[in-house]
C-alpha positions as a Markdown table, in Angstrom:
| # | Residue | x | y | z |
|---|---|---|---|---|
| 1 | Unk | -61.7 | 43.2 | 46.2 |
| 2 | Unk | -59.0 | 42.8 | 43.6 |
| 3 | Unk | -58.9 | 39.5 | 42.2 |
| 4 | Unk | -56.0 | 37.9 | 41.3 |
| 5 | Unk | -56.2 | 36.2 | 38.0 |
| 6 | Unk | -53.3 | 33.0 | 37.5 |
| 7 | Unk | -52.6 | 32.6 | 34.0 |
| 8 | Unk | -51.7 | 29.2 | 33.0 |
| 9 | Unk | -48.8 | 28.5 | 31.0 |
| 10 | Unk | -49.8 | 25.5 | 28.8 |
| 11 | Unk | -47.0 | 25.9 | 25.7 |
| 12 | Unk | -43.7 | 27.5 | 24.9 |
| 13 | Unk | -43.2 | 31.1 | 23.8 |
| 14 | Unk | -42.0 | 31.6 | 20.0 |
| 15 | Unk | -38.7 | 33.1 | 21.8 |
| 16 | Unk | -38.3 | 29.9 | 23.6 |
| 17 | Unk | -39.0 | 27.7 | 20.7 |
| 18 | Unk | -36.2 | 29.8 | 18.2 |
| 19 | Unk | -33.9 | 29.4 | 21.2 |
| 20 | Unk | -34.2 | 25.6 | 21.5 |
| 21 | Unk | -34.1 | 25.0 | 17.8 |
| 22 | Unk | -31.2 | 27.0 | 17.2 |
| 23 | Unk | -29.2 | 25.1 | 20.4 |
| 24 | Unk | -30.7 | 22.1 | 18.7 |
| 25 | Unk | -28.8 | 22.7 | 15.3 |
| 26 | Unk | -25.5 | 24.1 | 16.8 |
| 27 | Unk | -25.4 | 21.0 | 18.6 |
| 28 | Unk | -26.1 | 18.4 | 15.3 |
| 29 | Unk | -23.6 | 21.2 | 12.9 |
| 30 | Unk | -21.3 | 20.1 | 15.8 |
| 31 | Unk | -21.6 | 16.5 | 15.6 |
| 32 | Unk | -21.6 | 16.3 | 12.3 |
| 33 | Unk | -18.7 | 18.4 | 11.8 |
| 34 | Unk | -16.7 | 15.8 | 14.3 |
| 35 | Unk | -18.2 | 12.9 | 12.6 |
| 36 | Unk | -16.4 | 14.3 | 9.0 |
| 37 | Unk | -13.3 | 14.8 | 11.3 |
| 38 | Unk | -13.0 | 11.0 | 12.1 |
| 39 | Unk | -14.3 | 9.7 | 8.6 |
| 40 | Unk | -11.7 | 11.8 | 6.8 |
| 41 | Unk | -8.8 | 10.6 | 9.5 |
| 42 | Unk | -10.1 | 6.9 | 8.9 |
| 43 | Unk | -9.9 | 7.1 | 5.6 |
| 44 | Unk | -6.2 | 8.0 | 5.7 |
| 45 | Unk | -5.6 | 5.6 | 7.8 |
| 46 | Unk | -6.7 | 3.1 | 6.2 |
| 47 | Unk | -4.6 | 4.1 | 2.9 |
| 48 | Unk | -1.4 | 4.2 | 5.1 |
| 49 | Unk | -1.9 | 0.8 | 6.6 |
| 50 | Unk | -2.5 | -0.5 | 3.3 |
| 51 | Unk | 0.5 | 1.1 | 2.2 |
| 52 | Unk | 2.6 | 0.2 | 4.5 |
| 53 | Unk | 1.6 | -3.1 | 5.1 |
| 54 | Unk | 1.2 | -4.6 | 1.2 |
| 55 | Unk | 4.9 | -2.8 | 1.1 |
| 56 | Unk | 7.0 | -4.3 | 3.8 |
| 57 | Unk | 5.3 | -7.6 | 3.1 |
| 58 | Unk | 6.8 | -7.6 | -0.6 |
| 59 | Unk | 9.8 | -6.0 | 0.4 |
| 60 | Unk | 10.6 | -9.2 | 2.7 |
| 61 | Unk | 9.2 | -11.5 | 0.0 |
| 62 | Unk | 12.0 | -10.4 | -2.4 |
| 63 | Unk | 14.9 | -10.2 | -0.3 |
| 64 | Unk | 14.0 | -13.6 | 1.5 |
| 65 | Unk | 13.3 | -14.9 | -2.6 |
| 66 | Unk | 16.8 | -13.4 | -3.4 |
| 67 | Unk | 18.7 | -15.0 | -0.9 |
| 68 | Unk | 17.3 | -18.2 | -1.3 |
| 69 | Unk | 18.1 | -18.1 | -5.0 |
| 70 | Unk | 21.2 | -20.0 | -6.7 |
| 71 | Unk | 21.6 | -17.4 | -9.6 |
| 72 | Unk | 19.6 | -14.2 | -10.9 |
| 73 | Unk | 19.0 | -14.4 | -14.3 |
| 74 | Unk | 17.4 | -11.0 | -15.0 |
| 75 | Unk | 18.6 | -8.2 | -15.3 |
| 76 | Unk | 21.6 | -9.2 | -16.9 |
| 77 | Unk | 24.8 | -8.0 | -15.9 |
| 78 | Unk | 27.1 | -6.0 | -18.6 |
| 79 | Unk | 30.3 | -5.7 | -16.9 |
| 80 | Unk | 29.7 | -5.3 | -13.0 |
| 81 | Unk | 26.0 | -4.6 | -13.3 |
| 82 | Unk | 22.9 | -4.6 | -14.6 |
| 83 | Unk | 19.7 | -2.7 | -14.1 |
| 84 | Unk | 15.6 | -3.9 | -15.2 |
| 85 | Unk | 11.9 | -4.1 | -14.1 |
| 86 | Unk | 12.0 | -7.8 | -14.1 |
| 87 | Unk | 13.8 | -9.9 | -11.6 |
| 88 | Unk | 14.4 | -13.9 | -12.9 |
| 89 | Unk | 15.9 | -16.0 | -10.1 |
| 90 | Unk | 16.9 | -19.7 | -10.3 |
| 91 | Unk | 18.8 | -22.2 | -9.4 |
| 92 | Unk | 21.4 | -22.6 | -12.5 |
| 93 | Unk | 19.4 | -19.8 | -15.2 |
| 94 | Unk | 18.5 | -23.1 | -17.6 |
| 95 | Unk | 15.4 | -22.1 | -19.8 |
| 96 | Unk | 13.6 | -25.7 | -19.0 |
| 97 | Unk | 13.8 | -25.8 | -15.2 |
| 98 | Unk | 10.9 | -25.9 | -13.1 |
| 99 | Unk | 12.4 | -23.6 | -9.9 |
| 100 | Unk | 12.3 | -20.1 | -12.3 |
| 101 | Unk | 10.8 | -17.5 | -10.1 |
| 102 | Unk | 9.8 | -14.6 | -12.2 |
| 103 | Unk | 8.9 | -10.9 | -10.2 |
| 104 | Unk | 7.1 | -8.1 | -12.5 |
| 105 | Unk | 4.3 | -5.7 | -11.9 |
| 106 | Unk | 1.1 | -5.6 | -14.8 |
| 107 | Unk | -1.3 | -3.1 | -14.4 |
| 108 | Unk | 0.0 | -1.7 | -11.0 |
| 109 | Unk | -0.4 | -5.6 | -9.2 |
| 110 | Unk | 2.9 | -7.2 | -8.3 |
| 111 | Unk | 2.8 | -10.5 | -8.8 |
| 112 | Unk | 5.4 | -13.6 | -8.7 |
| 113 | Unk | 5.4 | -16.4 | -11.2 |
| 114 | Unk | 6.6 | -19.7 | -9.7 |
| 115 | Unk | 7.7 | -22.6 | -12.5 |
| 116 | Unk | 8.5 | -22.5 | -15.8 |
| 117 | Unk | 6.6 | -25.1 | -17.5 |
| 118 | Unk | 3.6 | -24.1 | -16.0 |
| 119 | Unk | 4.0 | -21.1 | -13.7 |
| 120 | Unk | 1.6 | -20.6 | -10.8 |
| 121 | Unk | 1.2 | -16.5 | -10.5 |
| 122 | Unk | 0.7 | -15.0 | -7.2 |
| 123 | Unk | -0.6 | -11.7 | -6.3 |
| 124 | Unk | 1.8 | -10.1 | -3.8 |
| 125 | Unk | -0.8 | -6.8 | -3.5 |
| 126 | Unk | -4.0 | -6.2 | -4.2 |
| 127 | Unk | -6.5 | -3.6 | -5.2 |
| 128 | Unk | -5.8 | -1.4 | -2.5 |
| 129 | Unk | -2.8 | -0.1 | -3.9 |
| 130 | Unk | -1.2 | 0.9 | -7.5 |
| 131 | Unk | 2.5 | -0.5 | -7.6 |
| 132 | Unk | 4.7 | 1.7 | -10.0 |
| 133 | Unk | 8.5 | 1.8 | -10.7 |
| 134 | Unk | 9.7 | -1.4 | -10.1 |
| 135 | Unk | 13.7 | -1.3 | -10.6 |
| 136 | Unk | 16.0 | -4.1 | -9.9 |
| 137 | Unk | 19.7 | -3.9 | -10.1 |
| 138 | Unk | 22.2 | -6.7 | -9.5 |
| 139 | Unk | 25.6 | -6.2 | -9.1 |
| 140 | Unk | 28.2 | -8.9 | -9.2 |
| 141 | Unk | 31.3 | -9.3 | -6.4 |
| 142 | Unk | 34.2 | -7.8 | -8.8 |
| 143 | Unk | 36.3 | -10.5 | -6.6 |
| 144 | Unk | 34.3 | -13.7 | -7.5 |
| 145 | Unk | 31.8 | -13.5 | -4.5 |
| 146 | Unk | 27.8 | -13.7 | -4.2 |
| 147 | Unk | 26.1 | -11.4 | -6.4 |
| 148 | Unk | 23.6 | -9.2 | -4.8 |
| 149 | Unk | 20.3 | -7.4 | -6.0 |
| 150 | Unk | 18.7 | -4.2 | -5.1 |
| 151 | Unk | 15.4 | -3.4 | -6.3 |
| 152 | Unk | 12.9 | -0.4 | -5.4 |
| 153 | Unk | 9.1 | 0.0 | -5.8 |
| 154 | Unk | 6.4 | 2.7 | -5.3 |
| 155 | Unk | 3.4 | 1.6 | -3.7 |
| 156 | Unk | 0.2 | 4.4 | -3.7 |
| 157 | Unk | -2.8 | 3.7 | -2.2 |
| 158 | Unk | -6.0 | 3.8 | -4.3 |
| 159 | Unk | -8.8 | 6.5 | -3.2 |
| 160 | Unk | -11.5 | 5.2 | -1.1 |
| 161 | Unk | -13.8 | 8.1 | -1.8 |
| 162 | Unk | -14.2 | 10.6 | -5.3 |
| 163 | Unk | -11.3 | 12.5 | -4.4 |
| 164 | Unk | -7.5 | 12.3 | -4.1 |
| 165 | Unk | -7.2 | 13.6 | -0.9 |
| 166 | Unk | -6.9 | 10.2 | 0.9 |
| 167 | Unk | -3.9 | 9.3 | -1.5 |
| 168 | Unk | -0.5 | 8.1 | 0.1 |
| 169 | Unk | 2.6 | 7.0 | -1.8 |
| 170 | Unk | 5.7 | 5.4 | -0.7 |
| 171 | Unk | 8.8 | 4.3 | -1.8 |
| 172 | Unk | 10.2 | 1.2 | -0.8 |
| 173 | Unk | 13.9 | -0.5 | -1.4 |
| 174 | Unk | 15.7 | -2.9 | -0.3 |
| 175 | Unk | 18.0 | -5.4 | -1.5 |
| 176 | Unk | 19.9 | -8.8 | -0.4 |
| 177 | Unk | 22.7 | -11.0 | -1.4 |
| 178 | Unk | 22.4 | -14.4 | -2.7 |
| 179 | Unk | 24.1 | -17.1 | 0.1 |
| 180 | Unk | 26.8 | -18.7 | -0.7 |
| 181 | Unk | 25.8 | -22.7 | -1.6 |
């Protein structure tokens, strides 16, 4: 009589155990390869919308400041125009009035002064973003008219992370003429 001996099969064979491990760390090199994927493309985004939000938002601040303005006092004109980093608009340019709006950039924050005798300063961006190369240049109506300013900024996103691959620059410009009172 031959006897038929079952063997039972309790555990996994050191074949099956290097295949599953090895599936196992495909799939997690896989995963965490997408996962750095979406972190680096976040990260960009987030420096564009920063970008390009903090910059069409002083953009519009300026022109609608311009506009509204009786007179721009800085830069000063030498013949049909004049160019400068600081823009001063008023209502008549008198050193003692109270309306003097004042726009200038210190350590890569634009900000707005408001008043003269004791000017409230506004941030117009924050630490998100480095503003460089701010350029105004108004240019008076050779016939009498409204003068008009245009002015020009950078705006570069700071790095979220130790490197500059998330940077993003942008230039903006713009400009606007003062309404005829």
């Amino acid at each position: 009589m031959i006897s038929i001996i079952k063997k039972n099969k309790k555990g996994f064979t050191l074949i099956e155990l290097v295949l599953y491990a090895s599936l196992v760390s495909l799939l997690v090199l896989g995963v965490s390869s997408f996962w750095s994927i979406v972190k680096q493309f976040n990260l960009k985004n987030k420096s564009m919308t920063a970008v390009e939000d903090q910059g069409a938002f002083v953009a519009d601040f300026i022109s609608e400041h311009i506009r509204n303005a009786g007179e721009v006092c800085l830069p000063l004109t030498s013949g049909i125009s004049g160019r400068g980093a600081v823009l001063i608009i008023d209502d008549n340019c008198s050193p003692n009035t109270s309306a003097q709006t004042r726009f200038a950039v210190s350590n890569g924050i634009l900000s707005v002064k408001e008043g003269s005798s004791s000017p409230v300063e506004t941030n117009l961006t924050d630490s998100r973003v480095y503003v460089s190369n701010l350029d105004f240049v108004k240019a008076k109506d050779p016939s009498g008219g409204p003068s008009s300013v245009n002015y020009s900024f950078v705006i570069q996103s700071k790095s979220y992370s130790n490197t500059t691959a998330y940077s993003y620059q942008k230039t903006f410009s713009g400009g606007a003429t003062l309404r005829v009172q």
